[in-house]
PyMOL Python script that loads the backbone (N, CA, C, O; Angstrom):
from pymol import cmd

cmd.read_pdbstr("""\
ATOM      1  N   UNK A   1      -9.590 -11.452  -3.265  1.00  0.00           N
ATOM      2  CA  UNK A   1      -8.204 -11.716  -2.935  1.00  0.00           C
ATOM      3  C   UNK A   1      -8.093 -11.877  -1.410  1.00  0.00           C
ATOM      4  O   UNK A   1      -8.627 -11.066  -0.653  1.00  0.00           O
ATOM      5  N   UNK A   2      -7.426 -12.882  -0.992  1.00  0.00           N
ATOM      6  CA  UNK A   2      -6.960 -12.838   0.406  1.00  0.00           C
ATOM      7  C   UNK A   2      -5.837 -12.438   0.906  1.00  0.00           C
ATOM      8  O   UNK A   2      -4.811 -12.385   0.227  1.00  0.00           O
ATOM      9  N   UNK A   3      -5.892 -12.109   2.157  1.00  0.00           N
ATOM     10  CA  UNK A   3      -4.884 -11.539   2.918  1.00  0.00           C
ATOM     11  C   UNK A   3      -3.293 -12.123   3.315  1.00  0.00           C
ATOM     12  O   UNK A   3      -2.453 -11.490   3.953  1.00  0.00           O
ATOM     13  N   UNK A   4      -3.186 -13.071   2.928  1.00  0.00           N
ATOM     14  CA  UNK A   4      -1.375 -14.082   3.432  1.00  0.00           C
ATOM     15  C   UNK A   4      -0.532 -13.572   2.747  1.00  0.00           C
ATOM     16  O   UNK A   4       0.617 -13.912   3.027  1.00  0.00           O
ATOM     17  N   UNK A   5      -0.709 -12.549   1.565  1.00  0.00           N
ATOM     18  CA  UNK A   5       0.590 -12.197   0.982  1.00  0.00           C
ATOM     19  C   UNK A   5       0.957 -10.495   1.295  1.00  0.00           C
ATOM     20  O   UNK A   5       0.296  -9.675   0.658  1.00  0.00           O
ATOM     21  N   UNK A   6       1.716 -10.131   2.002  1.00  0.00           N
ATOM     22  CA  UNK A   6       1.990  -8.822   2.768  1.00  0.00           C
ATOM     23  C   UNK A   6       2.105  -7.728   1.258  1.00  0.00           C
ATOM     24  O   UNK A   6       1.710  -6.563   1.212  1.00  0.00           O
ATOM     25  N   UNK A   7       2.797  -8.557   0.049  1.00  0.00           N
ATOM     26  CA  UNK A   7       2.786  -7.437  -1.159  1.00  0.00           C
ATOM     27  C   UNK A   7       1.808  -7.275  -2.060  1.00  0.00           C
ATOM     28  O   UNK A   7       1.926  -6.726  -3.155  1.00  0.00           O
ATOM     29  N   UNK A   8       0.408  -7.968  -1.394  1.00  0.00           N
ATOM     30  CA  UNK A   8      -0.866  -7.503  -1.916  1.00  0.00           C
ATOM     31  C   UNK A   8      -1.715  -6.918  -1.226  1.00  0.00           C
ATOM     32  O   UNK A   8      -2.915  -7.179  -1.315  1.00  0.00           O
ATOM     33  N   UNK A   9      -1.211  -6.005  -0.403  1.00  0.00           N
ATOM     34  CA  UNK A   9      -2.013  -5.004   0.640  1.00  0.00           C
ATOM     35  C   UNK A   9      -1.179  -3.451   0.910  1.00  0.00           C
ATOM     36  O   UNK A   9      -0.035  -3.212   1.296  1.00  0.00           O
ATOM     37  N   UNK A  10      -2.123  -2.710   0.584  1.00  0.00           N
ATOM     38  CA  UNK A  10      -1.169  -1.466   0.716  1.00  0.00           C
ATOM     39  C   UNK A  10      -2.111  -0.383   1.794  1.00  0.00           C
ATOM     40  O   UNK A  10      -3.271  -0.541   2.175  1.00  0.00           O
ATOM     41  N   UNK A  11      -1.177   0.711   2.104  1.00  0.00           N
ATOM     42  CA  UNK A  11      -1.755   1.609   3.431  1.00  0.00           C
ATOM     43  C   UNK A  11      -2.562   2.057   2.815  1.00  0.00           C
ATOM     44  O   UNK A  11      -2.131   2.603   1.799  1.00  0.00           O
ATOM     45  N   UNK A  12      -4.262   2.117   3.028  1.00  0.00           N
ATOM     46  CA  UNK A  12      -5.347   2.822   2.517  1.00  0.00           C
ATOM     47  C   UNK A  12      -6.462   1.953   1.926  1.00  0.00           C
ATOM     48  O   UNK A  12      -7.584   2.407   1.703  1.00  0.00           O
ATOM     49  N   UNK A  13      -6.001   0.296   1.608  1.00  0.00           N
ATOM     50  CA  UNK A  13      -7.195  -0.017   0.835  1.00  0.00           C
ATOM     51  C   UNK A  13      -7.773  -0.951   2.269  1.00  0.00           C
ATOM     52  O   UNK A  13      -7.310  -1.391   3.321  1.00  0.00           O
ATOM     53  N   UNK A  14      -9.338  -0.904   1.383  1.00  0.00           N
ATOM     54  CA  UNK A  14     -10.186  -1.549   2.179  1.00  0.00           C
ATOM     55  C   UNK A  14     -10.155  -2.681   2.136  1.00  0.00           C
ATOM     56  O   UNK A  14     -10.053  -3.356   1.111  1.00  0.00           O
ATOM     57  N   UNK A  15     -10.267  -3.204   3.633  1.00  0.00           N
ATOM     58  CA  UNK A  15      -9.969  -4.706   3.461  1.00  0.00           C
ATOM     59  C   UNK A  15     -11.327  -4.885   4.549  1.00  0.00           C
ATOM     60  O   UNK A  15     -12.121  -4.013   4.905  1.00  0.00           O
ATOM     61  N   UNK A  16     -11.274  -6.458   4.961  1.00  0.00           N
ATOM     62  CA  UNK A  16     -12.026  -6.959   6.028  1.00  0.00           C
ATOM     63  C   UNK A  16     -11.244  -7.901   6.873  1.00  0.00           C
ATOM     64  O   UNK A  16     -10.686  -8.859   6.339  1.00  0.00           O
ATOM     65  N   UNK A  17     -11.151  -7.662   8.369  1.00  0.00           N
ATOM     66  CA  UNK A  17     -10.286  -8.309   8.972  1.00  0.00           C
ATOM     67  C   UNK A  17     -11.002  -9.374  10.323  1.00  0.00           C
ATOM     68  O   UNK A  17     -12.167  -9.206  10.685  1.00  0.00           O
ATOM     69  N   UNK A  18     -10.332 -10.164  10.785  1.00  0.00           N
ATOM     70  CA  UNK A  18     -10.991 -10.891  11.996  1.00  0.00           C
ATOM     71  C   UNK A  18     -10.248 -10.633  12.696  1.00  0.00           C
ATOM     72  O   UNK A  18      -9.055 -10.826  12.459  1.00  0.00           O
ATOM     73  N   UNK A  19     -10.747 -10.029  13.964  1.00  0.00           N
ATOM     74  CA  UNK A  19     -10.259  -9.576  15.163  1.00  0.00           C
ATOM     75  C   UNK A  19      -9.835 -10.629  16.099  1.00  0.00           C
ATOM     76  O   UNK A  19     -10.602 -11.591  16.052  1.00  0.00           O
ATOM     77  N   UNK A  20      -8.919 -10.756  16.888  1.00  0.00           N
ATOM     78  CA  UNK A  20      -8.597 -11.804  17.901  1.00  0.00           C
ATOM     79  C   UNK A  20     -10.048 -12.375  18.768  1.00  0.00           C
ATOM     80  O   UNK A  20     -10.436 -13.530  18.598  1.00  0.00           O
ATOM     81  N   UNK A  21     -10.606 -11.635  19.485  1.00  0.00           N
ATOM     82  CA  UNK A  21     -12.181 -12.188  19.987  1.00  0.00           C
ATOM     83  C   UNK A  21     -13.238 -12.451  18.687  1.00  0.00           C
ATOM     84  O   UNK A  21     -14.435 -12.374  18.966  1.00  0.00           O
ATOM     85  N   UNK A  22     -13.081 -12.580  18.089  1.00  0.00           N
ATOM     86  CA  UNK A  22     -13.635 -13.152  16.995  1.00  0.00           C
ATOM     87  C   UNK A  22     -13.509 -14.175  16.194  1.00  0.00           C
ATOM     88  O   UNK A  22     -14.470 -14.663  15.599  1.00  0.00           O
ATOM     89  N   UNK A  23     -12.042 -14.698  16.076  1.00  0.00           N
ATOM     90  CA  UNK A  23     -11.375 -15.561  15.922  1.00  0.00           C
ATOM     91  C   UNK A  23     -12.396 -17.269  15.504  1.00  0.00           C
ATOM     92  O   UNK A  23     -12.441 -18.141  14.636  1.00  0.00           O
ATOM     93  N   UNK A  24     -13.060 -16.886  16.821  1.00  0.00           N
ATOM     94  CA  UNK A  24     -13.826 -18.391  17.342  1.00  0.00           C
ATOM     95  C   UNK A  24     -15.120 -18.356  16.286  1.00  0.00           C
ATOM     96  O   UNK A  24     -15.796 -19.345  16.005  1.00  0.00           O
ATOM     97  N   UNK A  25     -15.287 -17.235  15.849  1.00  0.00           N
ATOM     98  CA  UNK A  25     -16.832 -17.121  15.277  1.00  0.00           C
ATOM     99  C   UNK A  25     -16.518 -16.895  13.753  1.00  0.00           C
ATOM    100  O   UNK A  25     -17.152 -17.306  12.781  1.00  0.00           O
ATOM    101  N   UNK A  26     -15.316 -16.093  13.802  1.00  0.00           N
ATOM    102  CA  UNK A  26     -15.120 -15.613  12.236  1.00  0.00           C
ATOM    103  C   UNK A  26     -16.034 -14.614  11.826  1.00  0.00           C
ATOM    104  O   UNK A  26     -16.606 -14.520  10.740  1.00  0.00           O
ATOM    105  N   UNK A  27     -16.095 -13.981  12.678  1.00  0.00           N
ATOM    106  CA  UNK A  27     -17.087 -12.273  12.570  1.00  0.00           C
ATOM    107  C   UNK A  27     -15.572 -11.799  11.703  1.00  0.00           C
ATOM    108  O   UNK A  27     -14.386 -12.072  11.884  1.00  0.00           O
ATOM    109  N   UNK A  28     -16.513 -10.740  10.433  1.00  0.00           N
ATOM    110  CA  UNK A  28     -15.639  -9.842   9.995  1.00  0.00           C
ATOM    111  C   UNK A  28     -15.328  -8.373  10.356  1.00  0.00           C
ATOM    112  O   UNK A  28     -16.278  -7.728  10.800  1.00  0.00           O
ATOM    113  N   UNK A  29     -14.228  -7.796  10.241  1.00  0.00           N
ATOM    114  CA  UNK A  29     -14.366  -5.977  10.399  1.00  0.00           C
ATOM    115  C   UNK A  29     -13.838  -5.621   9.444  1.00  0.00           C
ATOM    116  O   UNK A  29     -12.650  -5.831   9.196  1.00  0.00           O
ATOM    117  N   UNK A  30     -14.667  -4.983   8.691  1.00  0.00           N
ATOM    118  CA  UNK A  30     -14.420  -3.645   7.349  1.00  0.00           C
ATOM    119  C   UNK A  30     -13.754  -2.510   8.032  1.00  0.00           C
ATOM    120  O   UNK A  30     -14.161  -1.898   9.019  1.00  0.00           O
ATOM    121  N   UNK A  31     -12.629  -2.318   7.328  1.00  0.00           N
ATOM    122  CA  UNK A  31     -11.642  -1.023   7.210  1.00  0.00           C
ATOM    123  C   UNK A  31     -10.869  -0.277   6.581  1.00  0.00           C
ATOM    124  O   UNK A  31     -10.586  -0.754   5.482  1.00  0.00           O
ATOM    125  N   UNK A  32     -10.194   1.115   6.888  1.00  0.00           N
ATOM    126  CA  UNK A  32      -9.105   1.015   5.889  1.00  0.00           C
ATOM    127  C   UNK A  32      -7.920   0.887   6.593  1.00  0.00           C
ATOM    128  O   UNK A  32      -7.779   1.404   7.701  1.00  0.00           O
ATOM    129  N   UNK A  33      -6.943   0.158   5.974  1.00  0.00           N
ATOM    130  CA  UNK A  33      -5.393  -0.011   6.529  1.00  0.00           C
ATOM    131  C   UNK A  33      -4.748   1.068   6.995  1.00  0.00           C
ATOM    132  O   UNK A  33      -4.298   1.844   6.152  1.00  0.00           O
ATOM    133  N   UNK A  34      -4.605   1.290   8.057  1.00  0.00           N
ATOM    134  CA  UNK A  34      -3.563   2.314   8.444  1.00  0.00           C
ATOM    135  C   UNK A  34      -1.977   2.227   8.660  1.00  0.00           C
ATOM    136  O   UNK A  34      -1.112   3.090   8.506  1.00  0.00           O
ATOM    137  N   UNK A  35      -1.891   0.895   9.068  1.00  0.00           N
ATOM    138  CA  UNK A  35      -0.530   0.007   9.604  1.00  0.00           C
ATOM    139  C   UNK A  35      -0.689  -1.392   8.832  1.00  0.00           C
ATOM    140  O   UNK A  35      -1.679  -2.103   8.657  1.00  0.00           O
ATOM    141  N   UNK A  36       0.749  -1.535   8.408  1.00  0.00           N
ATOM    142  CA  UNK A  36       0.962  -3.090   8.378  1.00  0.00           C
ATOM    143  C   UNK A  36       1.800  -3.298   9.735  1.00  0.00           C
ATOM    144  O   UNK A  36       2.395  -2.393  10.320  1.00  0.00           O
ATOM    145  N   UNK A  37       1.738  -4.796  10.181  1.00  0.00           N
ATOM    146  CA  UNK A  37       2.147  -5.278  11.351  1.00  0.00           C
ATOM    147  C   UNK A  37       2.799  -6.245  11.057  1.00  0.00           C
ATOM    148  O   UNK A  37       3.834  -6.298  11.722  1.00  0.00           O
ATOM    149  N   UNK A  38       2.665  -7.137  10.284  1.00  0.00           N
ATOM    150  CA  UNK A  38       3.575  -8.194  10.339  1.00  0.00           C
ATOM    151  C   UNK A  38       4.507  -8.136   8.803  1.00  0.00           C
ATOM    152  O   UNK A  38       4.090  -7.966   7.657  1.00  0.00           O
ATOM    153  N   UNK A  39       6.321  -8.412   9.459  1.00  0.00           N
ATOM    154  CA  UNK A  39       7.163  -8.026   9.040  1.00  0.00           C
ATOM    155  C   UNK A  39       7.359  -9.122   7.280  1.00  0.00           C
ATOM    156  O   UNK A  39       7.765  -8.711   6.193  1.00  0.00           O
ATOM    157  N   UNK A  40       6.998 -10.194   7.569  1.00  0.00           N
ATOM    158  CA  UNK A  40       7.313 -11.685   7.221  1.00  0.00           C
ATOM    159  C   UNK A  40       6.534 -11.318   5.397  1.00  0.00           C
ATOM    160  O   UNK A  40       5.503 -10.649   5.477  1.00  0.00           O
ATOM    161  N   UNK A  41       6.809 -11.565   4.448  1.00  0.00           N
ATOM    162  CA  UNK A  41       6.088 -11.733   3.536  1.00  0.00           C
ATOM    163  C   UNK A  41       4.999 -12.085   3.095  1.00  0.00           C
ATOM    164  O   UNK A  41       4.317 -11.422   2.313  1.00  0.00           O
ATOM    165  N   UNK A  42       4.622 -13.551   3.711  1.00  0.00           N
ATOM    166  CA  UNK A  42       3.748 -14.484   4.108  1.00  0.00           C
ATOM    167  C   UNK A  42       3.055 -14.566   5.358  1.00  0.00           C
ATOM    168  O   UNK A  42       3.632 -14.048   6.313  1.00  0.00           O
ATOM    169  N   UNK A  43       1.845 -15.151   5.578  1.00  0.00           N
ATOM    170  CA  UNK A  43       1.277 -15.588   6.810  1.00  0.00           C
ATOM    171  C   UNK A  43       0.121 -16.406   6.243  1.00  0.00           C
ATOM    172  O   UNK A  43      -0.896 -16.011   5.671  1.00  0.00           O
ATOM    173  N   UNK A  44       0.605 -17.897   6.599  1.00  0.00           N
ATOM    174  CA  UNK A  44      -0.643 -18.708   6.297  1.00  0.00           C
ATOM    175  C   UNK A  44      -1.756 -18.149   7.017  1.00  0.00           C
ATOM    176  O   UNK A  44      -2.650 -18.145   6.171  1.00  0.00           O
ATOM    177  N   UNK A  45      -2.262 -17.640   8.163  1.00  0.00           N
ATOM    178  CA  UNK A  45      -3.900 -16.908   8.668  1.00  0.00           C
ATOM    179  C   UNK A  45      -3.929 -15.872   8.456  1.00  0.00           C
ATOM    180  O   UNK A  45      -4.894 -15.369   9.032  1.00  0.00           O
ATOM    181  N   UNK A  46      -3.021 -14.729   7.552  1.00  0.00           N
ATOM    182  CA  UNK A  46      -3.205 -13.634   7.072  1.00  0.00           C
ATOM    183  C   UNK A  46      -2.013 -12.827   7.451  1.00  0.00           C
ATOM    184  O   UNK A  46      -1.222 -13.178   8.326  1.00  0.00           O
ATOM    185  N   UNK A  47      -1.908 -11.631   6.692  1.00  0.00           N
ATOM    186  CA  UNK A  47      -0.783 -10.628   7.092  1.00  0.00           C
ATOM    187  C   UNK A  47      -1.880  -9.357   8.276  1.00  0.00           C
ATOM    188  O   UNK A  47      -2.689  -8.484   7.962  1.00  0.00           O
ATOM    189  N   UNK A  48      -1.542  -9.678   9.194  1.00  0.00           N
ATOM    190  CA  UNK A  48      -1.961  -8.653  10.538  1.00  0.00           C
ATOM    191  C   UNK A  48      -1.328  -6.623  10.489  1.00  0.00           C
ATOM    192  O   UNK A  48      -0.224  -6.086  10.585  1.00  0.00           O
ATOM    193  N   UNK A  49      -2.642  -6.149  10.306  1.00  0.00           N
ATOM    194  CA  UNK A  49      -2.865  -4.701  10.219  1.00  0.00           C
ATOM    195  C   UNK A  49      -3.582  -4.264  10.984  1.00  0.00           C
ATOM    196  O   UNK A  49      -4.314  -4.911  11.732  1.00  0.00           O
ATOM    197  N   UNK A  50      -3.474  -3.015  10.911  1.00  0.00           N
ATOM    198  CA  UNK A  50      -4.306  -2.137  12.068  1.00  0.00           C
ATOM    199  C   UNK A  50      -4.972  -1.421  11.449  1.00  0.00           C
ATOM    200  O   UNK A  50      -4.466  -1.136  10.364  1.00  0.00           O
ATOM    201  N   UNK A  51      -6.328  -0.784  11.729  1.00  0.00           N
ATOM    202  CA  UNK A  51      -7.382  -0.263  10.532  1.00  0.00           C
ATOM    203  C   UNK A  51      -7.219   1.170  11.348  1.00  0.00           C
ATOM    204  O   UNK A  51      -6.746   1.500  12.435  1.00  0.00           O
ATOM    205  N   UNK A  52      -7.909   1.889  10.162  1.00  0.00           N
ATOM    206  CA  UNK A  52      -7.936   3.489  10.920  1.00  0.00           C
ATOM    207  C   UNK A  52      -8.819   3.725  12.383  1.00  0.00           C
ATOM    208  O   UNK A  52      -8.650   4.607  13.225  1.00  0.00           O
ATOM    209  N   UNK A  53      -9.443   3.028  12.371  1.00  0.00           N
ATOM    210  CA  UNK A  53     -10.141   2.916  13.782  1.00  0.00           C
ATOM    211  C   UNK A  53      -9.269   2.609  14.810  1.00  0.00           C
ATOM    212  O   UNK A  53      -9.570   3.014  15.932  1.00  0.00           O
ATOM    213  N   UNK A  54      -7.993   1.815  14.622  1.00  0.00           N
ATOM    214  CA  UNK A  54      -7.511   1.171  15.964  1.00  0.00           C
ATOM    215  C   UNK A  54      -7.534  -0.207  16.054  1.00  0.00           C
ATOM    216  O   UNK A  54      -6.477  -0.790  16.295  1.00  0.00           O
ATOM    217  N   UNK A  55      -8.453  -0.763  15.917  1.00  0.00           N
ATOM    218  CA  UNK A  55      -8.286  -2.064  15.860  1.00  0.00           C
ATOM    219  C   UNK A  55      -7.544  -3.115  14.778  1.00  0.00           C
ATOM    220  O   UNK A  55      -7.691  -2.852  13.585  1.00  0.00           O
ATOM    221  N   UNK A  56      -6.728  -4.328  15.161  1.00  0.00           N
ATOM    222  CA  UNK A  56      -6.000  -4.756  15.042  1.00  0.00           C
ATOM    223  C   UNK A  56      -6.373  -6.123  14.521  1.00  0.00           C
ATOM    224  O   UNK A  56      -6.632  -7.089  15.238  1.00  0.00           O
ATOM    225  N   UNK A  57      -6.373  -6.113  13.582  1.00  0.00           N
ATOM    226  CA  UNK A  57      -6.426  -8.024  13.120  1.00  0.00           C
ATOM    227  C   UNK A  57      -5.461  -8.758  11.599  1.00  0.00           C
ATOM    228  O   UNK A  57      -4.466  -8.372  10.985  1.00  0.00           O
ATOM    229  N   UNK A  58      -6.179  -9.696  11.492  1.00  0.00           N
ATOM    230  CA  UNK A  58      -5.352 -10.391  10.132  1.00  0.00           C
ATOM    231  C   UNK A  58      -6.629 -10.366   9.037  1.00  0.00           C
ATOM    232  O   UNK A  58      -7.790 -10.751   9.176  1.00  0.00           O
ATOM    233  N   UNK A  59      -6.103  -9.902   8.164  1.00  0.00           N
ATOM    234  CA  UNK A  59      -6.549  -9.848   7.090  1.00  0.00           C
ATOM    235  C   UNK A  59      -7.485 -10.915   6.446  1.00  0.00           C
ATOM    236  O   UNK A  59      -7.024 -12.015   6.751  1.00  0.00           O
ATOM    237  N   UNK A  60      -8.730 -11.067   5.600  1.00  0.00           N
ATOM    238  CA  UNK A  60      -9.416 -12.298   5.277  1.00  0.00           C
ATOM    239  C   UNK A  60      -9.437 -11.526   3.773  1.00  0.00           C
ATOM    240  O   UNK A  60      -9.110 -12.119   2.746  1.00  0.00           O
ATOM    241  N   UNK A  61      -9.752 -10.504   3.791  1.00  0.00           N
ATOM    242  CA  UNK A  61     -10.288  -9.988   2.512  1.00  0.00           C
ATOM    243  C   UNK A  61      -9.903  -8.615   2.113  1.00  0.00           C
ATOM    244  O   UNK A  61     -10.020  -7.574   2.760  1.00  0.00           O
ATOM    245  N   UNK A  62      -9.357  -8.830   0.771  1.00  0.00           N
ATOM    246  CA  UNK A  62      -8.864  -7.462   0.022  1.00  0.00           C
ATOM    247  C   UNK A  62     -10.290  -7.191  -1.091  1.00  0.00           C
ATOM    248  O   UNK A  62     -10.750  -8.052  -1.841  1.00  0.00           O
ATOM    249  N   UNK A  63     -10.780  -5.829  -0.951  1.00  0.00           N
ATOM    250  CA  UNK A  63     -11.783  -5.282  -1.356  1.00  0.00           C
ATOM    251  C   UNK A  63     -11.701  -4.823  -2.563  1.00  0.00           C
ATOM    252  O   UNK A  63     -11.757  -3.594  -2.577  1.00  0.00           O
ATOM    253  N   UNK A  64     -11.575  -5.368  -3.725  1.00  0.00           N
ATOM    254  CA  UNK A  64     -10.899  -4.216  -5.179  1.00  0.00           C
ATOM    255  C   UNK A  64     -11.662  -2.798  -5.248  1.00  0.00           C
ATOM    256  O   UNK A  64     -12.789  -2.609  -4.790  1.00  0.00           O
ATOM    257  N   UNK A  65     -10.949  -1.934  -5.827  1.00  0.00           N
ATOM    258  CA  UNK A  65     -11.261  -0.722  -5.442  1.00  0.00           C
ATOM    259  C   UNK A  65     -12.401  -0.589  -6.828  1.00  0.00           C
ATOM    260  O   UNK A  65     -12.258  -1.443  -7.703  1.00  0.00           O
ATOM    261  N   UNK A  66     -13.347   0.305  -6.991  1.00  0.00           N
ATOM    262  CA  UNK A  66     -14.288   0.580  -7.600  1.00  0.00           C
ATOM    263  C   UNK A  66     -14.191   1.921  -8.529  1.00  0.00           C
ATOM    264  O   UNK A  66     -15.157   2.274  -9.205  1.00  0.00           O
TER     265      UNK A  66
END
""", "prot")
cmd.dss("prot")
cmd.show_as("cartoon", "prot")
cmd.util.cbc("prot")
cmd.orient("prot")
C-alpha cells in the first residue's frame, strides 16, 4: 500500500519514508509513525510524517502488520 491517502496510515504502524535529501536518489527510511503532518486527505507524493526517531518525510510504503 502507498502512502497519498492520510486515512490509510495510523500513529504506530511501520511504514518506509523518503527523506527530503534523499528525494534525488529515492533512498528509503523504515519507521514507526509518531506524527502525522500533513492536514489534507490526499497528497499525490505522499502524506508527510514524522517517525519515532525524529525524522521527517512522505510516506512511499505502508508495511502490513504480521
Amino acid at each position: 500500500m502507498d502512502g497519498r491517502n492520510r486515512k490509510d496510515i495510523e500513529i504506530g504502524a511501520y511504514v518506509s519514508i523518503v527523506l527530503k535529501k534523499d528525494q534525488g536518489s529515492g533512498d528509503l527510511t523504515e519507521g514507526i509513525v509518531k506524527r502525522i503532518l500533513t492536514k489534507s486527505p490526499k497528497h499525490p507524493h505522499g502524506i508527510k510524517v514524522m517517525l519515532d526517531t525524529g525524522e521527517v518525510g512522505r510516506v512511499k510504503e505502508i508495511h502490513p502488520e504480521d
